[in-house]
DRENGU-999482 format. One record per residue (C-alpha): residue number from 1; residue in three letters; x negated, y, z negated. Coordinates in Angstrom, 3 decimals. Layout:
N
+-----+-----+----------+----------+----------+
|   n | res |        X |        Y |        Z |
+-----+-----+----------+----------+----------+
| NUM | ALA |        X |        Y |        Z |
...
+-----+-----+----------+----------+----------+
END
This chain:
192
+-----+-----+----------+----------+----------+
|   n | res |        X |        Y |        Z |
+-----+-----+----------+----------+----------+
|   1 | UNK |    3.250 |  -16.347 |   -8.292 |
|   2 | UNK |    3.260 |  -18.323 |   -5.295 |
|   3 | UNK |    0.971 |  -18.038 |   -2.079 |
|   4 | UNK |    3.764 |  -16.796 |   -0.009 |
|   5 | UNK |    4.690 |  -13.745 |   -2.725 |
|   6 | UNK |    0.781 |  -12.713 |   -3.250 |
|   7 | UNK |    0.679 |  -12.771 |    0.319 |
|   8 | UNK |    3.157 |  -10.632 |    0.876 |
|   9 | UNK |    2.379 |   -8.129 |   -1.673 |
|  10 | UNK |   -1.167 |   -7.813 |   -0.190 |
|  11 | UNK |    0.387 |   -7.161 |    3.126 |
|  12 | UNK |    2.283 |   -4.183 |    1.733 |
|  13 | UNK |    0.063 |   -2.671 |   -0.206 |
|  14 | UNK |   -2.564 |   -2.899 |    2.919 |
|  15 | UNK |    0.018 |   -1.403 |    4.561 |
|  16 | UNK |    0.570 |    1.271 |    2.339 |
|  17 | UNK |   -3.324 |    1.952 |    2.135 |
|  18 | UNK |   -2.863 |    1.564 |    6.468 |
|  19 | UNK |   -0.298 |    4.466 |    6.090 |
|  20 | UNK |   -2.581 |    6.520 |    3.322 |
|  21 | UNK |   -5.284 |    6.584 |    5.980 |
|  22 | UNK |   -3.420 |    7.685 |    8.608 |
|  23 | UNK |   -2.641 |   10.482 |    6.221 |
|  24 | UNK |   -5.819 |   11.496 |    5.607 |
|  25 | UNK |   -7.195 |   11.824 |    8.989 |
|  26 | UNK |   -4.415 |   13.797 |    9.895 |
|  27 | UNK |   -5.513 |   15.993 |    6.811 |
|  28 | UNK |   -9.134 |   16.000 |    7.810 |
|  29 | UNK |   -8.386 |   17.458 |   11.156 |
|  30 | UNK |   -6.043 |   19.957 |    9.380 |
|  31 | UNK |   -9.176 |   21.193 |    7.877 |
|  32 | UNK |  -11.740 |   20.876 |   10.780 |
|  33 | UNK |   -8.834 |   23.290 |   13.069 |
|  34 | UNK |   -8.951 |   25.709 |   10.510 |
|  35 | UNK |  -12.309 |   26.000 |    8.392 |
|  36 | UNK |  -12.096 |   29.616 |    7.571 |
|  37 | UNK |   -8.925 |   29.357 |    6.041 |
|  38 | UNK |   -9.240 |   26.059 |    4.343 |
|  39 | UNK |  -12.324 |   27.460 |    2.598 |
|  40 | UNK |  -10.112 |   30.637 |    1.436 |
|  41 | UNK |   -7.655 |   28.798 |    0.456 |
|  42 | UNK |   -9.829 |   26.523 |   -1.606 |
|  43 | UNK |  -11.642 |   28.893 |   -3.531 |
|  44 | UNK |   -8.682 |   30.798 |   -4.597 |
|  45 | UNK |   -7.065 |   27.529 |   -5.532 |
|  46 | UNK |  -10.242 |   26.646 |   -7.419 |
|  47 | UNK |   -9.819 |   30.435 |   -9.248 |
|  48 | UNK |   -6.255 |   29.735 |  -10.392 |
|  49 | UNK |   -7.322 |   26.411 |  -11.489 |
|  50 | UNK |  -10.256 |   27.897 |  -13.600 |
|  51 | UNK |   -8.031 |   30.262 |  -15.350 |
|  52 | UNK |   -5.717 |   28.153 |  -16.161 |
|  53 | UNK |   -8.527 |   25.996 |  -17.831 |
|  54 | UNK |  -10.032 |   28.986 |  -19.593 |
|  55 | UNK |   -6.320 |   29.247 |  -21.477 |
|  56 | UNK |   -6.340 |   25.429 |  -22.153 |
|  57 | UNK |   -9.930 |   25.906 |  -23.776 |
|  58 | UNK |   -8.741 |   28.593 |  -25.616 |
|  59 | UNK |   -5.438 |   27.047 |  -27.148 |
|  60 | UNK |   -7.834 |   24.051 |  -27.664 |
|  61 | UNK |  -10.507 |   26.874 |  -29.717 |
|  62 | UNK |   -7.386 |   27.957 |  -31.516 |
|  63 | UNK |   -6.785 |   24.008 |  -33.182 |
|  64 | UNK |  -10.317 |   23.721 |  -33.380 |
|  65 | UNK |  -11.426 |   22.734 |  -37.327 |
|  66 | UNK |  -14.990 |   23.572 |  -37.535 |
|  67 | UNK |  -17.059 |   26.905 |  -36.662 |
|  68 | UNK |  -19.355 |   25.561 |  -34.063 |
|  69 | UNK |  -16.824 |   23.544 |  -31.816 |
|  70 | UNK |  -14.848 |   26.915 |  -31.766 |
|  71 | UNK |  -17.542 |   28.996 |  -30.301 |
|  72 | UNK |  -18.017 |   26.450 |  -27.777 |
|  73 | UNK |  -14.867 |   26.547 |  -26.829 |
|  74 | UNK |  -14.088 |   30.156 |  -26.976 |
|  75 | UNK |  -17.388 |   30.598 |  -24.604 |
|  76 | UNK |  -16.361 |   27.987 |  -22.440 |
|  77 | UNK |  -13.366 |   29.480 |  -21.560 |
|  78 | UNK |  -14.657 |   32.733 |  -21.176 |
|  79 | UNK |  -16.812 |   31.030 |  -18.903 |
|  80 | UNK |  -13.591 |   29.596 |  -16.809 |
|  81 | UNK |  -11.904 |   32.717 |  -17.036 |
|  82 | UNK |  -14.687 |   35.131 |  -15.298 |
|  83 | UNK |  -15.640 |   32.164 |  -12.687 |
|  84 | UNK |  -12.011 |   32.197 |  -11.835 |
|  85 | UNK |  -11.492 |   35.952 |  -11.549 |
|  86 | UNK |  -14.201 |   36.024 |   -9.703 |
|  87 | UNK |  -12.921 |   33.290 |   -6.879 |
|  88 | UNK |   -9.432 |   34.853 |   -6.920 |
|  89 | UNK |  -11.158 |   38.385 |   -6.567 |
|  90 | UNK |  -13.742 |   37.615 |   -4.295 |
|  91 | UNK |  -12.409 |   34.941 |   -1.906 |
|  92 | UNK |  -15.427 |   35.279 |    0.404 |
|  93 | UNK |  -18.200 |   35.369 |   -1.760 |
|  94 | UNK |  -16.342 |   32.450 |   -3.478 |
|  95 | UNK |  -16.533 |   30.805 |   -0.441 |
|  96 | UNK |  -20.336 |   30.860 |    0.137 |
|  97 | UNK |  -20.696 |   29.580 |   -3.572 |
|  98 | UNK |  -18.099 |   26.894 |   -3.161 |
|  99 | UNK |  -20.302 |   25.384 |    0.002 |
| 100 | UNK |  -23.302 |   25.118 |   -1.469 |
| 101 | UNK |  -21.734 |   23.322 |   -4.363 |
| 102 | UNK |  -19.505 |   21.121 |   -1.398 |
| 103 | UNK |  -22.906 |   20.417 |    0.075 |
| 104 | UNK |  -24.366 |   19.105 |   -3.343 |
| 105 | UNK |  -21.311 |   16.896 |   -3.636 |
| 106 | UNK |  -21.019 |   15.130 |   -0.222 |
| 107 | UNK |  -25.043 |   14.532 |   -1.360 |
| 108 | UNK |  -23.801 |   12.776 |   -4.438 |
| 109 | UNK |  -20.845 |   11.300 |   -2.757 |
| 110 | UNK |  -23.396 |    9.352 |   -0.242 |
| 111 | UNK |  -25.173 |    7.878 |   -2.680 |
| 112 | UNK |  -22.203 |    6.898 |   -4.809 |
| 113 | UNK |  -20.551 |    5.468 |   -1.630 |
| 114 | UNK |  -23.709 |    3.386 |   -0.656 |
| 115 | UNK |  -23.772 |    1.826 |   -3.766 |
| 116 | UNK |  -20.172 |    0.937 |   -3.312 |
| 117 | UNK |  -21.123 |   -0.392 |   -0.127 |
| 118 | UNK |  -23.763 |   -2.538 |   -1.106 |
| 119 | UNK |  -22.018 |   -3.765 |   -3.671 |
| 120 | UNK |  -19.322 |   -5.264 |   -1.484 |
| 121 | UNK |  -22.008 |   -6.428 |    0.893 |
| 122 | UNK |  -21.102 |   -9.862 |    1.714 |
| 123 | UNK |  -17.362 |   -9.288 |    2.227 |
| 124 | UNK |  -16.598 |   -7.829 |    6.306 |
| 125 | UNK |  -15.768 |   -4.455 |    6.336 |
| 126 | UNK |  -18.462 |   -3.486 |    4.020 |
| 127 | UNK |  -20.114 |   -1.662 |    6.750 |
| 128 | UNK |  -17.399 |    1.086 |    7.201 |
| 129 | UNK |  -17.944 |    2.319 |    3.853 |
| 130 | UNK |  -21.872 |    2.707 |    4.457 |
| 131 | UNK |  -20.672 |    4.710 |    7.803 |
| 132 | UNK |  -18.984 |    6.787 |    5.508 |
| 133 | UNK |  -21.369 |    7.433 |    3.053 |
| 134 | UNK |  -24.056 |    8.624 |    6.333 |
| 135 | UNK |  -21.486 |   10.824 |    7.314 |
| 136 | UNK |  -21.302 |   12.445 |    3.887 |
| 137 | UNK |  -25.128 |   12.525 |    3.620 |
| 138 | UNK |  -25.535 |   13.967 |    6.964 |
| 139 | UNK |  -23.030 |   16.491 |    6.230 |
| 140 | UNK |  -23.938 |   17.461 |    3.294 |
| 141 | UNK |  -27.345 |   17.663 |    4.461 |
| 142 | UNK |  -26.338 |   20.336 |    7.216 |
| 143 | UNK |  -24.154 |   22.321 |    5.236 |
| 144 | UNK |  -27.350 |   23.006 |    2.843 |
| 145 | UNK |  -29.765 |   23.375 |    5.419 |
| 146 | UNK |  -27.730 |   26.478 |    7.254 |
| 147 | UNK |  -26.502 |   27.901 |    3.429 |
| 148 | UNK |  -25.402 |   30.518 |    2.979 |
| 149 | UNK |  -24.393 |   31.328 |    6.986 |
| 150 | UNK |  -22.541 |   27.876 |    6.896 |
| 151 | UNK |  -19.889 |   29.263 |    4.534 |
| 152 | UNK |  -17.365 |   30.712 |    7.185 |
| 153 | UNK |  -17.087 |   27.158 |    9.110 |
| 154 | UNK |  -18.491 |   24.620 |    6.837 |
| 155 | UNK |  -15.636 |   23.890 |    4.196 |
| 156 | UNK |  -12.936 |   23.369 |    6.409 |
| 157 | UNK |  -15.199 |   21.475 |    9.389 |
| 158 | UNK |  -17.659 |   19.667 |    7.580 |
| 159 | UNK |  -15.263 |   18.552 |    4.656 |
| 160 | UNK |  -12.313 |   18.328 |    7.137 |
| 161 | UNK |  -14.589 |   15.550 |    8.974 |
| 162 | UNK |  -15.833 |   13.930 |    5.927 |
| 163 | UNK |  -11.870 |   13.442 |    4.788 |
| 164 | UNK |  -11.330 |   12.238 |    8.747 |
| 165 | UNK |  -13.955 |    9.479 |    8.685 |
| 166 | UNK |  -12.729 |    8.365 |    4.875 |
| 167 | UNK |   -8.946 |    7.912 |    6.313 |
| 168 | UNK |  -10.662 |    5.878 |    9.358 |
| 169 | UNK |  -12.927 |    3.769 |    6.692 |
| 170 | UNK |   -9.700 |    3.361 |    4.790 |
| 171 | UNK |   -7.865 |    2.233 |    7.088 |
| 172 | UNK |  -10.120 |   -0.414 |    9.087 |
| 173 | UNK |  -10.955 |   -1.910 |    5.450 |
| 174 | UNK |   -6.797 |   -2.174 |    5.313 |
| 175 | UNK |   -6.172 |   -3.650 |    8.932 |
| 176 | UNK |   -8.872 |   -6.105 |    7.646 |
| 177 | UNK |   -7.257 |   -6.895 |    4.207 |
| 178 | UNK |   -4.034 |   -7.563 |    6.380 |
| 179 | UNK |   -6.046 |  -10.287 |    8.652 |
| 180 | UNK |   -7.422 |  -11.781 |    5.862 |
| 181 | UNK |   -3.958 |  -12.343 |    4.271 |
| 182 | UNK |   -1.940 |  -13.110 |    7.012 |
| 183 | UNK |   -5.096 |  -15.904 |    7.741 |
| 184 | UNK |   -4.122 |  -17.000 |    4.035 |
| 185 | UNK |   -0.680 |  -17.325 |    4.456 |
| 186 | UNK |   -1.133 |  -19.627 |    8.025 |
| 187 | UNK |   -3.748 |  -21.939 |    5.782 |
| 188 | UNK |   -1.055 |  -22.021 |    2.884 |
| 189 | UNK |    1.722 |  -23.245 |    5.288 |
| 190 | UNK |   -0.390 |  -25.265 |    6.751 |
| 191 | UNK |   -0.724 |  -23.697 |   10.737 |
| 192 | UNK |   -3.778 |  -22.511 |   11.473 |
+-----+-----+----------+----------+----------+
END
């Protein structure tokens, strides 16, 4: 593959990932306009999903060939199945259990996302993705702190600005992917 084709495919793809970003902050203020709604929305989503998993577990039981992996299938999806009645029942209380659990997340999210961060260290750019893990840990960190009052407003505004700073991370670690091949392509035809 020559210079001039890798180029080029790095410049679409960054392009692509440019585009994805834009996406997601778009969806990220989605969610911070409407929080109540978004969390709603989410939880019975989440039941559906649940239930749907407690049938797969129990087709899965069904096939299973020895005593003990049955049981723990069988009780796993009964497990599934009341959790997600209980979401698609109880949308608001499902709520207020779904943000503490967000909460936790954008907590582990941080930490997983400073890693990243650190591990990309010496390349530029690293720095956006340690912005985005502060804003997950300070987010998360807020949503906990005012649980369970946060639930009406914190899954739709807290997530919805997590999402908004990952499309903005996304995207200046793109734009700079672009620079660095277009400054690749000048060296390899020799203008600088």
């Amino acid at each position: 593959m020559s210079n001039n084709t890798v180029a080029g495919e790095i410049k679409k793809r960054s392009a692509w990932s440019v585009f994805m970003g834009i996406v997601t902050v778009a969806l990220g203020a989605f969610l911070i306009i409407y929080p109540l709604a978004t969390g709603t929305i989410t939880t019975v989503v989440l039941g559906w999903a649940l239930i749907l998993g407690a049938g797969a577990e129990l087709v899965s039981a069904l096939q299973s060939q020895k005593a003990g992996d049955f049981l723990w299938r069988v009780l796993l999806s009964v497990a599934y199945g009341i959790s997600g009645l209980m979401l698609t029942i109880f949308p608001i209380a499902g709520v207020a259990a779904l943000t503490g659990v967000v909460g936790t997340l954008l907590l582990v999210q941080a930490a997983l996302v400073t890693v990243t961060a650190f591990q990309l260290r010496p390349l530029q750019g690293w720095g956006w993705l340690l912005l985005d893990a502060a804003a997950s840990l300070l987010l998360g960190i807020m949503i906990l702190a005012q649980w369970p009052s946060s639930s009406f407003w914190a899954i739709g505004t807290m997530v919805g600005a997590a999402v908004l700073v990952s499309g903005v991370s996304r995207i200046m670690l793109s734009l700079k992917v672009q620079s660095v091949a277009a400054r690749v392509d000048r060296l390899a035809h020799g203008s600088v």
